[in-house]
N, C-alpha and C positions, 0 to 999 in steps of 0.2 A: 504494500500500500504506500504510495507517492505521495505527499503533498499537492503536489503540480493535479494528480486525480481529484483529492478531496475538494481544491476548491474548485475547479471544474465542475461535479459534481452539486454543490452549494451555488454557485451561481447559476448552473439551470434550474436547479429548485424552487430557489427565492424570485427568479424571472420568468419561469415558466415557459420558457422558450432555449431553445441553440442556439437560435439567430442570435438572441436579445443578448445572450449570454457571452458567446464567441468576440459580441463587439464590444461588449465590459470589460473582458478582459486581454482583446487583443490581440485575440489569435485566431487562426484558420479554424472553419465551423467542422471539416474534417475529423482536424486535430485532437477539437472540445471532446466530439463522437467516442474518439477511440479513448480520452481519458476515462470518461464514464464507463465505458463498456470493460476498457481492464478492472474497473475499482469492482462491479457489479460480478466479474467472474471471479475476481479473487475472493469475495466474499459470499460467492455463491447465491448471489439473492438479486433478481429482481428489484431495483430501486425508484426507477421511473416507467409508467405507462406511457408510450410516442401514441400522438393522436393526430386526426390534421387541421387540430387549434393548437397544437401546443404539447406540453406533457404536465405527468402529472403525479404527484408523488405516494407511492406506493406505501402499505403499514411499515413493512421494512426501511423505505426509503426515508421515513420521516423519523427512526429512528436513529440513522445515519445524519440526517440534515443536523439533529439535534448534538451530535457528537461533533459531528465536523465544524460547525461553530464554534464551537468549543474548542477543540484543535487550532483553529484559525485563529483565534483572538487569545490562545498560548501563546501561537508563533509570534504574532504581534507583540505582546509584553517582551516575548524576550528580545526580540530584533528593537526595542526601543529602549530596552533596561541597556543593552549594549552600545545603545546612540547615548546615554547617561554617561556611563562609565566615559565617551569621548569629549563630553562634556555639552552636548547639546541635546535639549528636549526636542525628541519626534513624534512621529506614529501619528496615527486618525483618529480623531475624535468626533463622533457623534451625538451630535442634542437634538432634542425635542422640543414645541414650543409651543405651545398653545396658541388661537389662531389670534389672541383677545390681547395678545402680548408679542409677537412676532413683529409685529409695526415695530412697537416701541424700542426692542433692542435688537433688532438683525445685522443693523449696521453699527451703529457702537460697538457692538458683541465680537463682529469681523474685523472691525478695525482696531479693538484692543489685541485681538487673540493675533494676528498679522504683525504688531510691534512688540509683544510680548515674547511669544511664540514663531520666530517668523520659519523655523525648520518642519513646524509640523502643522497636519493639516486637520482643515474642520468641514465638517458639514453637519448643515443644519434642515431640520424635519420640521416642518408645521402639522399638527395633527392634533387630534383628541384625545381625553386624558386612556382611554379604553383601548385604543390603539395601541398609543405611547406607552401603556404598562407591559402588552404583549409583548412589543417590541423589544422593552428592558426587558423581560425576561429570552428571548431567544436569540438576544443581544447583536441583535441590527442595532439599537442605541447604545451609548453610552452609560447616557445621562438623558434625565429630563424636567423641564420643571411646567409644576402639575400642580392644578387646583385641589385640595382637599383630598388625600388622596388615601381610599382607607388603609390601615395598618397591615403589614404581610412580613411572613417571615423571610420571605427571601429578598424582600426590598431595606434597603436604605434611605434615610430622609433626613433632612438638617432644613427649618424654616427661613425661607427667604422674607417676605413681607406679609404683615396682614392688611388685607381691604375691608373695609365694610360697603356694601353694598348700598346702592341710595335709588330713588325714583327719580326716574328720568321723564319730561314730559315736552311735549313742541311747542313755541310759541304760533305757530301758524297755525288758524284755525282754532285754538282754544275758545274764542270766544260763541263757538257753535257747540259749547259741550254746556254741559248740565254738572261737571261736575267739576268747571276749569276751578272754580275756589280750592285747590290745594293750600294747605300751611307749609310753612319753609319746614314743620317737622310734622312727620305722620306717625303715625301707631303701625304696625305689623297689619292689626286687623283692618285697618282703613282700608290695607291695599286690596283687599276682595272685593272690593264694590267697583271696583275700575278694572276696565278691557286692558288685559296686559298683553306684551307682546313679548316671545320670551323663546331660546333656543326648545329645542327637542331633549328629553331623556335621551342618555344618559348626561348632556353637559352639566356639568360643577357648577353653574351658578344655576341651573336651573331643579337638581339635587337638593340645594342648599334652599334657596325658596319653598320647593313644595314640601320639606321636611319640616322648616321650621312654621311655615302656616298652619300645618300639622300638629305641630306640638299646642298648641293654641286654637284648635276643634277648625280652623278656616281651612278653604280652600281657595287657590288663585282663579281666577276670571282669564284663564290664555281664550285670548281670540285669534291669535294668528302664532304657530310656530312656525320661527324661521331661524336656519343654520346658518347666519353670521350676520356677527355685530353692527357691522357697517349698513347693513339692508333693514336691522332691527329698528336703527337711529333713521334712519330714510325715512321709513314709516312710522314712527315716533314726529319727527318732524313736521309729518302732511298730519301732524292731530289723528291719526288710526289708533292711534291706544295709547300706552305707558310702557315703558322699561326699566328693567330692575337691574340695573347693572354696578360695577365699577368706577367712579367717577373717571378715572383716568379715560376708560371708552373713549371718551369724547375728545381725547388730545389727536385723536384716528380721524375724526371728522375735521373738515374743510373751513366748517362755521357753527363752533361750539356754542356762538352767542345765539342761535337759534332755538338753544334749548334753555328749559330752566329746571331746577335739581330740590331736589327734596330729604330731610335727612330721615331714613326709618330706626326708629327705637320702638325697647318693647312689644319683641327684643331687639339689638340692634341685626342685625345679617351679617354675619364675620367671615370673610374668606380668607383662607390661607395658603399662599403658595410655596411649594415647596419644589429644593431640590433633591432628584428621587436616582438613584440609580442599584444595580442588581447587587446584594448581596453576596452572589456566590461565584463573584470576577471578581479578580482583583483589581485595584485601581493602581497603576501608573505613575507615576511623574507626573508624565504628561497630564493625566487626567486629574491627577489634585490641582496643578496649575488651572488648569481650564475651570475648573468647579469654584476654585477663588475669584477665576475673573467674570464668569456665570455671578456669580452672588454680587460684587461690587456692579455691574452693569447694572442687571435687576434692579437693585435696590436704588442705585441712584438715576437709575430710566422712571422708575412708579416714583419715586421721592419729588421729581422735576415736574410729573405729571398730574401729582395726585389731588 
């Protein structure tokens, strides 16, 4: 069993394709064929089903996917524990970002990790907390950082910022509503009586609202779910309902002064974002560097915005 096999191997799996695969990593689609096919006869097992969309990973195959990762992101530690000992931090780093916070620090994030870091490389994943956890664990990530994110044993977490959530409401069109008299502060229970407009299950702020109306016998008013922020505030804006978000939200919008904010108490909506990565990898150099400069960005991105 080769190395040069196993990633072969893991790269059609994760792509789903030869083609998609062979061009990831640069080699003749050929070549990819026969890595795969030696690793699957030396291990006697059937790994990928070929179809004519693609392939597809076999019970055995997905037991191998899970190992070979693992193997890969070894060889990784050591081939950067090595670039250490020469005195310079390398290797690949992978983050995650929620989509609610990916404005706010992509570029700061790239252009510290570039003067910090400049030998080693990043990439960064916009995606959802449910995704991003998959991911830490089959360690296509890193790292991630994650709204609320429940407890697990094989995860890691150290608290980056707390938000508390607030009502968001449009000045356009308010005065065609019945119920534009909001107070600069509301109660929890207020917010039942208003058209909210609010991501889908499973998102984290939207988690954290219907749990805590919950604990308090309410229920939310969602008249419109929509999967992302920016289209939530749109129609927030044209007066279609309220948003329960992050104050920061709004540093994503064009013309924040369009809106007007409300604080909720009683209780307040506390969010916590966290950085989240796998337990049962080791972390790097590399990766403690990158995780300091993750938390300083963060906190002083929300701190400037909040």
């Amino acid at each position: 069993m080769e190395l040069k096999q196993i990633e072969s191997f893991v790269r059609v799996a994760e792509l789903g394709s030869f083609t998609k695969a062979a061009l990831a990593l640069g080699i003749p689609q050929p070549l990819l064929s026969r890595h795969v096919r030696q690793l699957e006869v030396e291990l006697h097992q059937n790994l990928l089903m070929r179809n004519g969309r693609g392939v597809t990973v076999t019970e055995a195959g997905l037991v191998m996917l899970e190992h070979g990762r693992g193997i890969l992101h070894q060889v990784a530690v050591a081939q950067e524990e090595l670039g250490t000992v020469r005195g310079a931090l390398a290797g690949r780093v992978s983050i995650g970002l929620p989509p609610s916070l990916s404005k706010l620090v992509t570029v700061p994030l790239t252009m510290s990790f570039r003067a910090y870091l400049p030998h080693a490389q990043l990439s960064l994943t916009e995606g959802f907390s449910v995704l991003m956890v998959e991911s830490l664990r089959a360690g296509r990530l890193d790292m991630a950082v994650l709204y609320n994110p429940p407890p697990s044993p094989d995860l890691e977490m150290t608290l980056l910022h707390e938000d508390t959530l607030i009502l968001i409401s449009g000045k356009k069109g308010q005065q065609h509503r019945a119920e534009t008299k909001l107070k600069p502060v509301m109660q929890l229970a207020d917010l039942a009586k208003l058209p909210l407009i609010a991501p889908s299950r499973p998102n984290a702020f939207r988690l954290l609202i219907d749990t805590e109306m919950q604990r308090i016998n309410c229920k939310p008013n969602i008249v419109f779910e929509i999967d992302g922020l920016n289209a939530i505030l749109e129609l927030v804006k044209e007066g279609l309902g309220y948003a329960v978000l992050p104050a920061y939200t709004l540093s994503n919008f064009a013309k924040p002064e369009d809106f007007t904010t409300h604080l909720v108490e009683k209780p307040k909506l506390m969010s916590q974002l966290m950085l989240v990565w796998s337990a049962r990898r080791p972390l790097t150099a590399t990766h403690k560097a990158t995780m300091k400069l993750t938390q300083e960005v963060a906190t002083q991105a929300l701190l400037a915005n909040g």
